[in-house]
N, C-alpha and C positions, 0 to 999 in steps of 0.2 A: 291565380288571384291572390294566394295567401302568400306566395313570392314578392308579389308587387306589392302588398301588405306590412310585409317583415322591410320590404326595402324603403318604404317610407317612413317606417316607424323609427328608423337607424339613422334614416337623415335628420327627420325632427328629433331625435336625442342629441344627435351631436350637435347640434344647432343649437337645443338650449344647453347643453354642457359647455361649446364654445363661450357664450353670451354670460354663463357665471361665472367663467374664468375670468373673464373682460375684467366685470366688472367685480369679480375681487380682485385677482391681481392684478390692475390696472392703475394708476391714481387718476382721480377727475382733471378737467384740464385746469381747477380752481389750485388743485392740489399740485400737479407739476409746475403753475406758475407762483407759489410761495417757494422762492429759495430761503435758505437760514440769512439772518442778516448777520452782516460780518464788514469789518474794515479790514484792507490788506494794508500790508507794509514791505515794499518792492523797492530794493535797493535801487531800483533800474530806474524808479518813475523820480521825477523833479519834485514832487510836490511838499512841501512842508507840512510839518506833526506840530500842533500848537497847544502847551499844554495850559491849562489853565486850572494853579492850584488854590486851592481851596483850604485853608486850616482849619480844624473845628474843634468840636469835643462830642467827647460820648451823649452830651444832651443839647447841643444843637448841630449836627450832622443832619439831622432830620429836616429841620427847621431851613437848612442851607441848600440841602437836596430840593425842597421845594420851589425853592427860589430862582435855582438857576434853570428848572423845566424849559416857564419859559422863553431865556435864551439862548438855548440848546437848539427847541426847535423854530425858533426863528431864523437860523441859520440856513434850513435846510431850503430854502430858498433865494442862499444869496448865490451869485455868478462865482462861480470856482471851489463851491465846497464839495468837500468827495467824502464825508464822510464824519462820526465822531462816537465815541463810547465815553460812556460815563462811569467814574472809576472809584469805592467806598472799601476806604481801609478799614480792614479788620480789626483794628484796636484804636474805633472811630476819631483819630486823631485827621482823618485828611480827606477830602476828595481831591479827583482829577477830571476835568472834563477834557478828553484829549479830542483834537479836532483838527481831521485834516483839510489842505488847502491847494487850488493850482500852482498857486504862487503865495509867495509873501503879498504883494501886490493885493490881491483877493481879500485874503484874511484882512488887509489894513481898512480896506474899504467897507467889509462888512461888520467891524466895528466903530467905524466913526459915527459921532453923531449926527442924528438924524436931523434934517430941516425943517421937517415937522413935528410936532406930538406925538414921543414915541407912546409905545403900548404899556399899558399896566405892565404887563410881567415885566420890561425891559427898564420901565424904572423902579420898579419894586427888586430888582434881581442884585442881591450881596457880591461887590464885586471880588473878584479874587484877591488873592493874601500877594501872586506874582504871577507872571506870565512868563513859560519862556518857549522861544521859538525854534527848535529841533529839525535838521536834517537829517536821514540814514545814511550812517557811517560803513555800517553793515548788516547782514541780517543772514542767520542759517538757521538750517529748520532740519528735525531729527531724521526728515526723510530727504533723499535727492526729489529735489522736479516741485518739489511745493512751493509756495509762495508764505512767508512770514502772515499772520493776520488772526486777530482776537474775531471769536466765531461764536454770539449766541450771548444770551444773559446769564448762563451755568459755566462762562471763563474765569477763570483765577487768571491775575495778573503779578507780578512780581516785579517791583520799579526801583531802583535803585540809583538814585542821586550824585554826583560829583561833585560839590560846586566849589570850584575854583578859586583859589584864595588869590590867582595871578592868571589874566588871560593868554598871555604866553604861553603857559606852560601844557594846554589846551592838549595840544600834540604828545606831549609826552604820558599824559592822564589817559586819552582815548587807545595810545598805543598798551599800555596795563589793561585797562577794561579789556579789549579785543581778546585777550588770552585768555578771558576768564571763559567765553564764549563757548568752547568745547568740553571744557570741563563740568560747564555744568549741563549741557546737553549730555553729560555721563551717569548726573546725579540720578536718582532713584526718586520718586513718580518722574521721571525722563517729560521736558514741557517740549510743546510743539514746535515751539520757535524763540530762539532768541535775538535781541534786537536791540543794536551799540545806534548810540544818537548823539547827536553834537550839536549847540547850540550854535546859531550863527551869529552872535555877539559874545562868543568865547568864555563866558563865565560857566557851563555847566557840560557835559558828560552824564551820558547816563545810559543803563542797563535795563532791557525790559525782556522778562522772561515768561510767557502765555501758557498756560493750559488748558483745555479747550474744554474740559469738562469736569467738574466736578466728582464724578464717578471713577476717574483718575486716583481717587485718594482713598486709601482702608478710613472706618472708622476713626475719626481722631487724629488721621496723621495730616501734617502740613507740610507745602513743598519747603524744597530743601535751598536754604539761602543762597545769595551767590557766594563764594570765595572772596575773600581780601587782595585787593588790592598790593602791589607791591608796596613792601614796607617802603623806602622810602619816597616812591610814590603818594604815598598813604598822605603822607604828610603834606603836600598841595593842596588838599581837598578838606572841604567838611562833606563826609559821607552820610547817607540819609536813605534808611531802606524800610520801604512796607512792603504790606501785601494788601491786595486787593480783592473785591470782587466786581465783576461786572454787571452793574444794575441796567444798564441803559446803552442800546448799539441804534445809531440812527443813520442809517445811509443815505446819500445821497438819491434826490428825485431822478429816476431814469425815464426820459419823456417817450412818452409810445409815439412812432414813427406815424406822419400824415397816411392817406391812404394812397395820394399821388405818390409819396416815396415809395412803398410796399409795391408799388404795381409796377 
């Protein structure tokens, strides 16, 4: 009897020692279906990087942040967005709302105007200072097997500008930029990924360097710039470099499958 006792008492232990494992080391199924949000940048895919810059100042950056909300996320219901982060320089001189797209095609359409009464925010929204339209030239990242991609609202971003004083010479700017590419995946806080861009109206080039977390940095220190440009390269270009932080990552709607599909 006190056998049958002791053996039942060892089942309901481990049974509830099972069940608090569970459910500590477990995540809810609320909890495994919040991934981090993040946009990639995948030299492989077609789709276009559209930035959209914003010039400000230290006292209305705020005022301009507000503004463009929103049509940031009125985007995220048009056909072919995949994505977009919002981008506020550190010596409040800039925003970037970068936004990517299926095509050029997409993005053209999800800015034209509407044929009805747009929304408050979309006519109250400060249009940008310039727009331009970025393909991936290349993209490496400090580990093999990763994919390039700003990840979470605690990103540092690093953007560094080209712009072309002769569209010609487009080729010979990106082929300088490219070089710089390793050297600074050498630098010290080392960023996730860097990422060569090419406009496809030839006026600009440009370099974008991610860190994925702020905790990356000691006290007080800031990532480390890109490299110059070839001198005589140098001279093509008006060069234009911030830094960033990441306030805003909005991805793309991913639609839950019908239930006929699933079965």
């Amino acid at each position: 009897m006190c056998r049958l006792l002791r053996h039942r008492f060892r089942t309901i232990a481990v049974t509830v020692f099972l069940s608090v494992m569970i459910l500590i080391g477990f995540p809810t199924r609320a909890e495994a279906m919040k991934a981090p949000k993040a946009i990639a940048f995948d030299p492989s895919a077609t789709a276009v990087n559209v930035a959209a810059i914003y010039e400000t100042t230290s006292t209305t950056q705020k005022s301009t942040m507000k503004s463009i909300k929103g049509t940031t996320k009125a985007f995220k219901k048009a056909p072919g967005y995949g994505g977009s982060a919002v981008l506020q320089s550190d010596d409040g001189n800039r925003l970037i709302v970068l936004t990517q797209w299926q095509d050029l095609a997409s993005y053209q359409a999800a800015i034209a105007p509407p044929s009805t009464e747009s929304s408050k925010e979309t006519k109250t929204a400060i249009a940008p200072s310039r727009t331009v339209v970025f393909e991936i030239s290349k993209a490496q990242t400090a580990r093999e097997g990763l994919i390039p991609a700003i990840k979470g609202k605690q990103a540092v971003v690093e953007f560094s500008e080209f712009k072309l004083k002769a569209p010609e010479d487009q080729a010979k700017v990106a082929a300088s930029a490219e070089k710089l590419i390793s050297s600074t995946l050498l630098k010290q806080p080392a960023p996730q990924s860097v990422v060569l861009l090419n406009s496809t109206d030839s006026t600009d080039v440009a370099l974008m360097a991610t860190w994925n977390c702020t905790a990356d940095f000691a006290e007080g220190e800031k990532p480390p710039e890109f490299d110059a440009l070839d001198a005589e390269i140098a001279t093509l270009v008006d060069a234009d470099q911030h830094l960033y932080d990441v306030v805003g990552i909005l991805p793309a709607e991913v639609k839950k499958p019908k239930e006929s599909e699933e079965s």
